[in-house]
VMD Tcl script that builds the backbone (N, CA, C; Angstrom):
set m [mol new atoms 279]
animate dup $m
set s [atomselect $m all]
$s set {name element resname resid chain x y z} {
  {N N UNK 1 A 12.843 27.710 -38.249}
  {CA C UNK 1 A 12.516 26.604 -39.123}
  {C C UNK 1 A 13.464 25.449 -38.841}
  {N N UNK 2 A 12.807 24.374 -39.110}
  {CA C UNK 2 A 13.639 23.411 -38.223}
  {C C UNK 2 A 15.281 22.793 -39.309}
  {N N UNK 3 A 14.467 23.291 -40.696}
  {CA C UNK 3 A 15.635 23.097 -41.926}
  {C C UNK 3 A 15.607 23.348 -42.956}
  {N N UNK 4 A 16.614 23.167 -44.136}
  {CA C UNK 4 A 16.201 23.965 -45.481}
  {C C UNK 4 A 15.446 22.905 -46.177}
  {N N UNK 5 A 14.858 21.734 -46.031}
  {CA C UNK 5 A 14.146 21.226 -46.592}
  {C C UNK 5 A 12.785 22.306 -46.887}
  {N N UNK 6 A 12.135 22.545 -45.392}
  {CA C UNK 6 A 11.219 22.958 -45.324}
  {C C UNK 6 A 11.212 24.794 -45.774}
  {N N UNK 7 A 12.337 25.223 -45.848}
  {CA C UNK 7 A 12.812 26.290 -46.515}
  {C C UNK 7 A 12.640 26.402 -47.712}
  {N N UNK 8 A 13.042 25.507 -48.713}
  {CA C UNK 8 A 12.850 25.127 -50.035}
  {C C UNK 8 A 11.539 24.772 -50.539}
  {N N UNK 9 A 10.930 24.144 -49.572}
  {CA C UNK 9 A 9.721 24.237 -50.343}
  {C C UNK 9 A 8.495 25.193 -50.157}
  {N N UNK 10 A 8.638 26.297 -49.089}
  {CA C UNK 10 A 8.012 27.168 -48.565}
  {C C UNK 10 A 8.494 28.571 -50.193}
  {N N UNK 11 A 9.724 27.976 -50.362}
  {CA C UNK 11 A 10.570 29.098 -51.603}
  {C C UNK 11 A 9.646 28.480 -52.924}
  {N N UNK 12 A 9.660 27.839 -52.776}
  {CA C UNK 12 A 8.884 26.735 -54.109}
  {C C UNK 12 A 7.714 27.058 -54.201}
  {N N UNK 13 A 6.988 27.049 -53.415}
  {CA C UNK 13 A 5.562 27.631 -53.241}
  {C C UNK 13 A 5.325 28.906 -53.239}
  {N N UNK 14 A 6.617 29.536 -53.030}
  {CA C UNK 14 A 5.870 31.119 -52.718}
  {C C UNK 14 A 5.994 31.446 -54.476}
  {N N UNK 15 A 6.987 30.734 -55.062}
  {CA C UNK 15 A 6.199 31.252 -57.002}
  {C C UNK 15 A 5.911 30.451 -57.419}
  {N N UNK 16 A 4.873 29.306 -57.118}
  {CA C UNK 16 A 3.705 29.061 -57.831}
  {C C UNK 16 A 3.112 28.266 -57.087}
  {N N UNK 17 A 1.913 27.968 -56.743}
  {CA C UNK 17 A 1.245 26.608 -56.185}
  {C C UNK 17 A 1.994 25.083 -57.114}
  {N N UNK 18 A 2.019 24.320 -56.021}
  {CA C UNK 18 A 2.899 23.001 -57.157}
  {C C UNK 18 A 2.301 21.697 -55.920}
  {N N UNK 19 A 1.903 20.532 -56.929}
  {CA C UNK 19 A 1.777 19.287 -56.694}
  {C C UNK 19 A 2.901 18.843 -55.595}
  {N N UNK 20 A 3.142 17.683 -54.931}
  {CA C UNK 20 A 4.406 17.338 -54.477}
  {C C UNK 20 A 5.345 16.429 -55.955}
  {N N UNK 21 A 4.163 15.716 -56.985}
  {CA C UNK 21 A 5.771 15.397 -57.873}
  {C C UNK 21 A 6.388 17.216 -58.331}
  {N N UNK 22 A 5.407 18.034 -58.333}
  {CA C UNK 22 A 6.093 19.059 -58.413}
  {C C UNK 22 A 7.002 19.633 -57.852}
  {N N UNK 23 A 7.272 19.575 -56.498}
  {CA C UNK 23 A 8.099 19.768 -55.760}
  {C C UNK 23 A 9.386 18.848 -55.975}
  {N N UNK 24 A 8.831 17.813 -55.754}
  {CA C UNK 24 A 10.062 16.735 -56.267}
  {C C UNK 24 A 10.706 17.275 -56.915}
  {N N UNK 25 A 10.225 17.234 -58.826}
  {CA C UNK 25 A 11.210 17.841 -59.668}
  {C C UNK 25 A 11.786 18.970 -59.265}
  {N N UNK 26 A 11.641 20.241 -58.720}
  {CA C UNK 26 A 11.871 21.420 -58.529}
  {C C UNK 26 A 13.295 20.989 -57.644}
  {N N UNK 27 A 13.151 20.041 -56.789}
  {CA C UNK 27 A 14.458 19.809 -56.088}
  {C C UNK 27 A 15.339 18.839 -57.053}
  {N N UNK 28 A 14.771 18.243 -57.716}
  {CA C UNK 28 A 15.838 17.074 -58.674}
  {C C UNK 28 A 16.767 18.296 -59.480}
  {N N UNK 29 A 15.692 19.238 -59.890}
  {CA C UNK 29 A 16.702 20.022 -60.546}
  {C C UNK 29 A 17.913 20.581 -60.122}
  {N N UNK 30 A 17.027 21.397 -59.007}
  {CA C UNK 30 A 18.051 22.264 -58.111}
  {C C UNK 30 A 19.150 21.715 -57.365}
  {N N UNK 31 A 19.212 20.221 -56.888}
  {CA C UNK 31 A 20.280 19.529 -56.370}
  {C C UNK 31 A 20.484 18.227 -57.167}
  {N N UNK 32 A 19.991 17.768 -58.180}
  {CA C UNK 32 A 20.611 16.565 -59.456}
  {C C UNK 32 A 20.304 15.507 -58.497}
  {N N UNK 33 A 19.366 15.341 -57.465}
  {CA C UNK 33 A 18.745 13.981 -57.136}
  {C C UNK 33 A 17.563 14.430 -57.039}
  {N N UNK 34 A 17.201 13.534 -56.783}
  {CA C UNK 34 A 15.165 13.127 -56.517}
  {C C UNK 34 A 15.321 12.914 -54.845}
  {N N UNK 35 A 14.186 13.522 -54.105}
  {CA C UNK 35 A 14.004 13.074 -52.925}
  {C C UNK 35 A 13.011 12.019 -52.741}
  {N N UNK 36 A 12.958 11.559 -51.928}
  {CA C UNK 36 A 11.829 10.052 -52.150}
  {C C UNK 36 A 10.883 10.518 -51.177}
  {N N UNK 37 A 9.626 10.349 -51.773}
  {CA C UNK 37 A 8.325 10.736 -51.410}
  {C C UNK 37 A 8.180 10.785 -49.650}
  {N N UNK 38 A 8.777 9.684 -49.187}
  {CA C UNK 38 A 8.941 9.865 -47.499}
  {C C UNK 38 A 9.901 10.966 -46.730}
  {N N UNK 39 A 10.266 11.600 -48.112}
  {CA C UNK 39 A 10.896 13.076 -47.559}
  {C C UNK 39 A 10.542 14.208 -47.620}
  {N N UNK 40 A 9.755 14.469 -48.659}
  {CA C UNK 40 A 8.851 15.429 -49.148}
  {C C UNK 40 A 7.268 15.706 -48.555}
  {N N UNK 41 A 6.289 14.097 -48.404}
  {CA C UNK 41 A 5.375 14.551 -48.111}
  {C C UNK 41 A 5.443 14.877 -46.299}
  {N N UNK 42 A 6.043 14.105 -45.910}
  {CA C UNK 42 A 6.009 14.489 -44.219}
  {C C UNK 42 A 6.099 15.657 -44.048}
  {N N UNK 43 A 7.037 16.291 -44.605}
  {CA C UNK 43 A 7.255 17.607 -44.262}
  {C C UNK 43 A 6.539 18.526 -45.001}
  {N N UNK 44 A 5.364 18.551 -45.716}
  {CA C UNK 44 A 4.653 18.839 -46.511}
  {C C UNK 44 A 3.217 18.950 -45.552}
  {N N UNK 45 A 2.615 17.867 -45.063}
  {CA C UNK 45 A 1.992 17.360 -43.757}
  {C C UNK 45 A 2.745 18.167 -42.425}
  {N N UNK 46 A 3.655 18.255 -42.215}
  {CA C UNK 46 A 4.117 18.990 -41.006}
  {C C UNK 46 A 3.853 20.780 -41.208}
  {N N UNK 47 A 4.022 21.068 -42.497}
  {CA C UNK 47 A 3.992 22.770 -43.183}
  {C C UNK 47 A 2.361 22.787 -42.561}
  {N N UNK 48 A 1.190 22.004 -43.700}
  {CA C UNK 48 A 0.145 22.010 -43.460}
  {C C UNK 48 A -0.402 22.040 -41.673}
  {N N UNK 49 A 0.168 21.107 -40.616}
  {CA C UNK 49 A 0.132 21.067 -39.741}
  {C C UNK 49 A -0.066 22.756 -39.065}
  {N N UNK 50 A 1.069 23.276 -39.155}
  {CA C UNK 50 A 1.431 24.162 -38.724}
  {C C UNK 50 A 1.100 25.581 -39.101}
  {N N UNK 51 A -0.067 25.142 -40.326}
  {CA C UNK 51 A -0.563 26.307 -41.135}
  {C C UNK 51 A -0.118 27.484 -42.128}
  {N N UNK 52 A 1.359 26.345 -42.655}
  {CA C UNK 52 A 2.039 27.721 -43.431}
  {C C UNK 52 A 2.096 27.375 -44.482}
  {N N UNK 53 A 1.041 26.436 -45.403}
  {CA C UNK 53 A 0.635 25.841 -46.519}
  {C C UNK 53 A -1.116 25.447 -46.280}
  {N N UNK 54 A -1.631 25.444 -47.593}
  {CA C UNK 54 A -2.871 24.225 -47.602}
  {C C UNK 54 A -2.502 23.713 -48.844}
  {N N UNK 55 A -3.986 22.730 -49.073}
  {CA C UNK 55 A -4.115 21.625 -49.984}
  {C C UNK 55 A -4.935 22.055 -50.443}
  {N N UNK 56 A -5.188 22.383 -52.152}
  {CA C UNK 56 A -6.610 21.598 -52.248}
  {C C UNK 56 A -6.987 20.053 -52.697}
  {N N UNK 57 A -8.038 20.404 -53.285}
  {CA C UNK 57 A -8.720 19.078 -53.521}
  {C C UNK 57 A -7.975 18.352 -55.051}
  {N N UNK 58 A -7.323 19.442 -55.929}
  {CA C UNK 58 A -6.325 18.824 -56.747}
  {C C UNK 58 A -4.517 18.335 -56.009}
  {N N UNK 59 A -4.624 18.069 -54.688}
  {CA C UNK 59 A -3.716 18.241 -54.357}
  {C C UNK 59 A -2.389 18.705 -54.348}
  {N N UNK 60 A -2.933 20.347 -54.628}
  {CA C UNK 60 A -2.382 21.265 -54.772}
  {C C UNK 60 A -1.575 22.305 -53.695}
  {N N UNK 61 A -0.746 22.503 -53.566}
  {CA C UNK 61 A -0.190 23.009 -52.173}
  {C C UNK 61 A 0.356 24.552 -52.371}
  {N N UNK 62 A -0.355 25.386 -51.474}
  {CA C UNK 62 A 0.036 27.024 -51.467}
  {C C UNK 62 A 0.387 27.800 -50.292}
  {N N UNK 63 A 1.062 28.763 -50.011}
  {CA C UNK 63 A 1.579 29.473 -49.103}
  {C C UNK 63 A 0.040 30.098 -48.446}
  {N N UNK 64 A -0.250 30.184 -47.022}
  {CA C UNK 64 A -1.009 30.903 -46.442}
  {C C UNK 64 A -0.309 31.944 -45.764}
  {N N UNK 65 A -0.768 33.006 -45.169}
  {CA C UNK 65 A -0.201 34.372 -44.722}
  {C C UNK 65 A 0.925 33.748 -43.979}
  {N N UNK 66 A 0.496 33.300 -42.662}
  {CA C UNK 66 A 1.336 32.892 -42.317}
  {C C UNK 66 A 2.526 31.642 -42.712}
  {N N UNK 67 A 2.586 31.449 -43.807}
  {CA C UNK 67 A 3.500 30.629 -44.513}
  {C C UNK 67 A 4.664 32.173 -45.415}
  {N N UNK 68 A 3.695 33.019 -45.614}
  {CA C UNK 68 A 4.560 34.167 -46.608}
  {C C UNK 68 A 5.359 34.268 -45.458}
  {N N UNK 69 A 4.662 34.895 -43.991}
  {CA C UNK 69 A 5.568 35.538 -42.783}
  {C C UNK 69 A 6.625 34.192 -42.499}
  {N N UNK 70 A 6.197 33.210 -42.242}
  {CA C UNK 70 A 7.527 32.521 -42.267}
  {C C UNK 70 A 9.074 32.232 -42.860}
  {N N UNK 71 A 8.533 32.423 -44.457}
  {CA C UNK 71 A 9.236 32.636 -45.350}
  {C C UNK 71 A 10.245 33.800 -45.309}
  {N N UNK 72 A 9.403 34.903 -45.227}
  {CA C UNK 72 A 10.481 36.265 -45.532}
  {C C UNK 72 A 11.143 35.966 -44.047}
  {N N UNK 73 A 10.705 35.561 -42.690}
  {CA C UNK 73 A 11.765 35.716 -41.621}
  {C C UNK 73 A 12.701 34.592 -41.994}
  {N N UNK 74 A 12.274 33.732 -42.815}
  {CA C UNK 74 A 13.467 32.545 -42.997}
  {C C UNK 74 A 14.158 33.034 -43.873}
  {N N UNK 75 A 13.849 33.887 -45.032}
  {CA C UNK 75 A 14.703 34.339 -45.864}
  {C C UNK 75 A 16.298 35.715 -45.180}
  {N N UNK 76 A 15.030 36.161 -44.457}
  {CA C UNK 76 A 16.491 37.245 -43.376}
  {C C UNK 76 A 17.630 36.065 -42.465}
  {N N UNK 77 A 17.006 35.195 -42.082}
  {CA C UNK 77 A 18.021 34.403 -41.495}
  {C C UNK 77 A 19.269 34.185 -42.442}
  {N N UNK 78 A 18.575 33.594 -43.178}
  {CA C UNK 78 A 18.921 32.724 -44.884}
  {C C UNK 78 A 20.405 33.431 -44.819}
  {N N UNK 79 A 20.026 34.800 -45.455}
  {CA C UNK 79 A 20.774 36.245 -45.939}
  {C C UNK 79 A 21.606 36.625 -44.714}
  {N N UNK 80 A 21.353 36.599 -43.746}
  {CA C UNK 80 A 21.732 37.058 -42.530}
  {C C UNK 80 A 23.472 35.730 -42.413}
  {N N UNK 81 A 22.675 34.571 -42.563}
  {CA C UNK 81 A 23.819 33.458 -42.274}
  {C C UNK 81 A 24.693 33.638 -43.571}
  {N N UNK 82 A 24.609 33.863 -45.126}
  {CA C UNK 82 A 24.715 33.386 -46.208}
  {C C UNK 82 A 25.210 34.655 -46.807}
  {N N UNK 83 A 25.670 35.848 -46.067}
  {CA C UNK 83 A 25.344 36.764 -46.605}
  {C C UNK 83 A 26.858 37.045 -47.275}
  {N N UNK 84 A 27.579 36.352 -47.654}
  {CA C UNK 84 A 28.522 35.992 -48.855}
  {C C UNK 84 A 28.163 35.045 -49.715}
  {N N UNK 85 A 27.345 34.920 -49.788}
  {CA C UNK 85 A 26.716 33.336 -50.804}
  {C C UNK 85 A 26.811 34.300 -52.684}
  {N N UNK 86 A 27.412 35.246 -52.704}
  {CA C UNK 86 A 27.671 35.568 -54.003}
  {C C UNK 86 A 29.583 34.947 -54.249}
  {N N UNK 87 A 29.862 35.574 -53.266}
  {CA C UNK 87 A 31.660 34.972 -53.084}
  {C C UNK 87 A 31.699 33.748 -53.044}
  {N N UNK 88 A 30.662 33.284 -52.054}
  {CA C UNK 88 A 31.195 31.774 -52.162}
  {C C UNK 88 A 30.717 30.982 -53.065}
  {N N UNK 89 A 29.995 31.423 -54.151}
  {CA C UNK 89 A 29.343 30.986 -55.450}
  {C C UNK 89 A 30.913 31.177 -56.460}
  {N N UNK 90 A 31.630 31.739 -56.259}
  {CA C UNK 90 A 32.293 32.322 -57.261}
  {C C UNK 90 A 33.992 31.600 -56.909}
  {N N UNK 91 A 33.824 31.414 -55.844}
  {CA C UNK 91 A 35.075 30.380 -55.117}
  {C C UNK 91 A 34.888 29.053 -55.709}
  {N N UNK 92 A 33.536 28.695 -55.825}
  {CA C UNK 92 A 33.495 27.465 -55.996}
  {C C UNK 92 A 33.725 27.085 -57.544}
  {N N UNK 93 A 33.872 27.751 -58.212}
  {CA C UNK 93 A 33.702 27.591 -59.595}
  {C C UNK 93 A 34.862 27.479 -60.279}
}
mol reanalyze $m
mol bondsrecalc $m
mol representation Tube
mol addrep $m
């Protein structure tokens, strides 16, 4: 995967189908800014591209098989690189 943008929102999608302002918020929360729409939908358009999302007609965006398989191998990376991310949660605090 080319980054955790596209990581995050592949994670975003895999529990629940969500709009892109949906996505938006989901990241305002999770990092206390807003991304601006020229960051979100490209790479949203690039997922779709590549077949590891669709749309529907409510412009609605969901994981396809191959979006799950992407996911869980991005998630072993994830874990694989991160795999103190409980310690270093706890350093930081």
């Amino acid at each position: 995967m080319k980054g955790y943008l596209t990581y995050l929102i592949l994670w975003n999608l895999s529990q629940t189908p969500m709009n892109g302002a949906q996505i938006t918020r989901e990241f305002e929360k999770r990092r206390g800014t807003k991304p601006s729409p020229g960051t979100i939908y490209p790479a949203l358009k690039e997922l779709k591209t590549k077949g590891l999302i669709t749309v529907d007609d409510k412009k609605t965006y969901s994981l396809t098989i191959d979006g799950e398989k992407e996911l869980k191998s991005a998630c072993k990376l994830f874990c694989k690189i991160f795999y103190d991310a409980e310690e270093m949660s706890e350093f930081c605090k």
